[in-house]
C-alpha positions in Angstrom: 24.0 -9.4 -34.9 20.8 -7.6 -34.5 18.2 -10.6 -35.2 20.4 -12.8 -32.3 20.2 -10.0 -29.7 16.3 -9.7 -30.6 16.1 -13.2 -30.2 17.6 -13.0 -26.3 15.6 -9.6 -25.8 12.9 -10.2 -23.0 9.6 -9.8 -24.1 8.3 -6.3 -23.0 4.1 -6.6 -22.2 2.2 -3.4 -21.1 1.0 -4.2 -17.5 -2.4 -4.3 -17.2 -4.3 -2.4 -15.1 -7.9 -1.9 -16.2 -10.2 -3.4 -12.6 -7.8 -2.5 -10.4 -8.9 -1.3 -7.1 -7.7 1.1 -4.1 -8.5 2.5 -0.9 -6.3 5.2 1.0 -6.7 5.2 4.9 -5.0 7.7 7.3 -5.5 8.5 11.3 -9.2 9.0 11.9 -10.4 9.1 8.1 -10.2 13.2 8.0 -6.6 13.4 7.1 -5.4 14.0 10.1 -1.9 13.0 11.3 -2.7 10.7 14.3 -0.3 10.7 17.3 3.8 11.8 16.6 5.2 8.3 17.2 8.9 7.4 17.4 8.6 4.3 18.5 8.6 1.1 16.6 6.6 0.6 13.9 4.6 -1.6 15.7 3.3 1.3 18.0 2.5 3.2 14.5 -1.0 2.2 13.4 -0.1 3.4 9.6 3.2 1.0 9.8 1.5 -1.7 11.8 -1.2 -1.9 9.1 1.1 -1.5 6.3 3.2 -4.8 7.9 -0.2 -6.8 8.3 -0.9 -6.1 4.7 2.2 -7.3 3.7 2.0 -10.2 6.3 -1.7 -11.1 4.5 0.1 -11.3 0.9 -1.8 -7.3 -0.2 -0.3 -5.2 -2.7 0.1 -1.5 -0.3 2.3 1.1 0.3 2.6 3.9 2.5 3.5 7.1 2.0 4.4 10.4 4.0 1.4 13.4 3.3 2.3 16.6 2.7 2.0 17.3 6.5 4.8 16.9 8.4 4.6 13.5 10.2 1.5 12.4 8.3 1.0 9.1 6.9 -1.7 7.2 4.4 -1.7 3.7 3.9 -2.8 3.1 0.2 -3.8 -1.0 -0.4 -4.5 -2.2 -3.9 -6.7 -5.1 -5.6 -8.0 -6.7 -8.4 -11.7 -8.4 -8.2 -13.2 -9.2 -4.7 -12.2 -6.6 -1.7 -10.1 -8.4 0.2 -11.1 -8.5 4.1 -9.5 -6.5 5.7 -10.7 -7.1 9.4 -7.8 -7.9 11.5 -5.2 -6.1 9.3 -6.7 -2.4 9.4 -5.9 -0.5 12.3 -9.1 0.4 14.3 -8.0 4.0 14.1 -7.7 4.0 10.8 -10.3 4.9 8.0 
């Protein structure tokens, strides 16, 4: 019946959102692209940071710009700033 399946039906909340925090880095803070890398990510100072974010327990995601083999690394928070030394590339800003 209808009542039973609303019974089972997860609860749906609204995320919330209000506080939250972000900063958006790329190759030299001007928006410039950086070096062409096809190496492993761990030669890729976007990719590198993006895995010692993750490593450090940091909601982030990169993301290709609109330039061809341009990245930004976008990391998220609530409260505090986390610190990031040690986790940013130091090419990054």
């Amino acid at each position: 019946t209808l009542e039973s399946r609303k019974a089972v039906a997860p609860s749906r909340r609204k995320a919330e959102l209000t506080g939250i925090k972000w900063r958006r880095y790329n190759f030299g803070g001007h928006g410039d692209c950086g070096p062409i890398i096809s190496a492993p990510a761990q030669d890729d100072p976007i990719l590198l940071s993006f895995i010692r974010c993750l490593q450090a327990n940091l909601l982030c995601v990169w993301r290709r710009d609109v330039k061809p083999d341009c990245k930004e690394l976008w990391i998220f928070w609530w409260g505090d700033e986390p610190n990031l030394v040690g986790v940013i590339h130091h090419e990054l800003q």
